[in-house]
N, C-alpha and C positions, 0 to 999 in steps of 0.2 A: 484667130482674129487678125484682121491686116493691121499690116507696122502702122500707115498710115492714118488710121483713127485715133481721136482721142478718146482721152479717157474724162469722165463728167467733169472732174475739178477744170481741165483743161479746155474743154468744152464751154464752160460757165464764162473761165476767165476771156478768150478769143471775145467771145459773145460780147464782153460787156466791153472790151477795149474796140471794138466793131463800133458801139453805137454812144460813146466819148469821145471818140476823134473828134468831130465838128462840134462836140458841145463843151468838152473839158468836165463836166459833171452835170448829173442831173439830179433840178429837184422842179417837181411835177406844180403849174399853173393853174390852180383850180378857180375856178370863176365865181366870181360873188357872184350872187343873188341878190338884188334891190327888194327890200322889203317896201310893199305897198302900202301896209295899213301904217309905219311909221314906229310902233312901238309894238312890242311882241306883249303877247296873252302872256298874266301870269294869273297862279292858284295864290290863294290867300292860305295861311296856317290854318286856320279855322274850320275851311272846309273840309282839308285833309282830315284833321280829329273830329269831325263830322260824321264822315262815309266812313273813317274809320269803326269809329264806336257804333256802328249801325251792323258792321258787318255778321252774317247770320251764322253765328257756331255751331250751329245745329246740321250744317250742309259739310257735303267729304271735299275734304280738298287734295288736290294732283297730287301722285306718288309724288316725292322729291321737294314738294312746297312743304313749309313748316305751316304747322296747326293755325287755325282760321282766331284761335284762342288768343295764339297766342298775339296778333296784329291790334285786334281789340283790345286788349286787358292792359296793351302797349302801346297804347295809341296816343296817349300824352307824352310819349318818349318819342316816338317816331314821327310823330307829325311832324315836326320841325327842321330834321334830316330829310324826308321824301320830301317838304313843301321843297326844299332847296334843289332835292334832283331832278324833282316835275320842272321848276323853272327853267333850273340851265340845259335842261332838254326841249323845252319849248325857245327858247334862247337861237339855237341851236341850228 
């Protein structure tokens, strides 16, 4: 191997003091988006224990998904957790 290569760490390091010079450090500008409608969609509790309690046990669900049993029979527990994840992902 030639003398004058580096090795990855040393590689890494060059690289990143290469593109710090003119900035001193970097943290990345990501651009809002203007929401048009004003206010974001949300789900109501209700619906979730809705669709939840509808869901059909009867059908197989994905290797690696837990039982379709068990979302329904839990849907008074959960509805309240997912209404809150569906939101701050419509949010989002």
């Amino acid at each position: 191997m030639n003398d004058n290569w580096l090795n990855r760490s040393q590689f890494v390091k060059q690289l990143n003091n290469y593109y710090l010079q003119d900035h001193g450090s970097f943290s990345p500008d990501y651009p809002t988006i203007p929401s048009t409608m004003g206010t974001y969609p949300t789900v109501d509790e209700m619906t979730v224990y809705s669709l939840m309690s509808k869901i059909n046990t009867n059908k197989a669900t994905n290797r690696g998904d837990f039982p379709s049993w068990v979302s329904k029979n839990n849907a008074h527990t959960l509805a309240q957790p997912l209404t809150d994840i569906i939101n701050t992902m419509l949010q989002s």
